[in-house]
N, C-alpha and C positions, 0 to 999 in steps of 0.2 A: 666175146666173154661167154663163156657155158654158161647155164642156164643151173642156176644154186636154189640151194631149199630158203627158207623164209626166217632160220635162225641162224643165219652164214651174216654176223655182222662188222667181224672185224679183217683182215688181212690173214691171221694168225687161223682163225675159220676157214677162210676161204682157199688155204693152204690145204685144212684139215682137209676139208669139203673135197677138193679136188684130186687128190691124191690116195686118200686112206677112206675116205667114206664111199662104202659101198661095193667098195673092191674087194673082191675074195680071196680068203688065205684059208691055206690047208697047214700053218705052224701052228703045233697046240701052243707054244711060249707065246706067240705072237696073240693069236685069240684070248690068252688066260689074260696078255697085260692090257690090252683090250678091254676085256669084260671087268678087270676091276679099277681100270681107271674112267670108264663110263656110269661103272656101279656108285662110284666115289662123286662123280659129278653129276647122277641124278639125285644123291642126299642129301647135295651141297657142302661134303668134301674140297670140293674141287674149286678155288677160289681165283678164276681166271684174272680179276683184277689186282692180282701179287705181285705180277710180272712185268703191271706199270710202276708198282708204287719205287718210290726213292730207296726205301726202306731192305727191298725185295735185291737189288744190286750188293750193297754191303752184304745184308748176311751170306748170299747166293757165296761172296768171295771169301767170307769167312769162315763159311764151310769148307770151302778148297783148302785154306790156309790151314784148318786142323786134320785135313785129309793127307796134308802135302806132311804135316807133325809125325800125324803117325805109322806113314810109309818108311819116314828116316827112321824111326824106333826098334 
């Protein structure tokens, strides 16, 4: 097991942690969504526990299902 920082507490972290944290990119797209999806989760934006809720499934599909509306339109 490599050796993870000290805020690496779930699976979904230790994804993050090993793969995307720390490794350099020269893509500005890739840096811009970066910088503002960390900006969003240092002001607490960023609501990791969404992904467990029961709540977070349903809408996640109900968004598909009005995305899936207005592609037929």
């Amino acid at each position: 097991m490599p050796e993870r920082c000290c805020w690496v507490k779930t699976e979904a972290d230790a994804h993050y942690h090993d793969t995307e944290w720390g490794v350099p990119s020269h893509d500005d797209r890739y840096l811009f969504e970066m910088l503002m999806l960390e900006g969003a989760q240092a002001i607490g934006m960023v609501n990791d526990h969404e992904t467990g809720c029961p709540r977070h499934t349903r809408c996640a599909a109900l968004g598909k299902k009005i995305g899936k509306r207005r592609a037929a339109e």
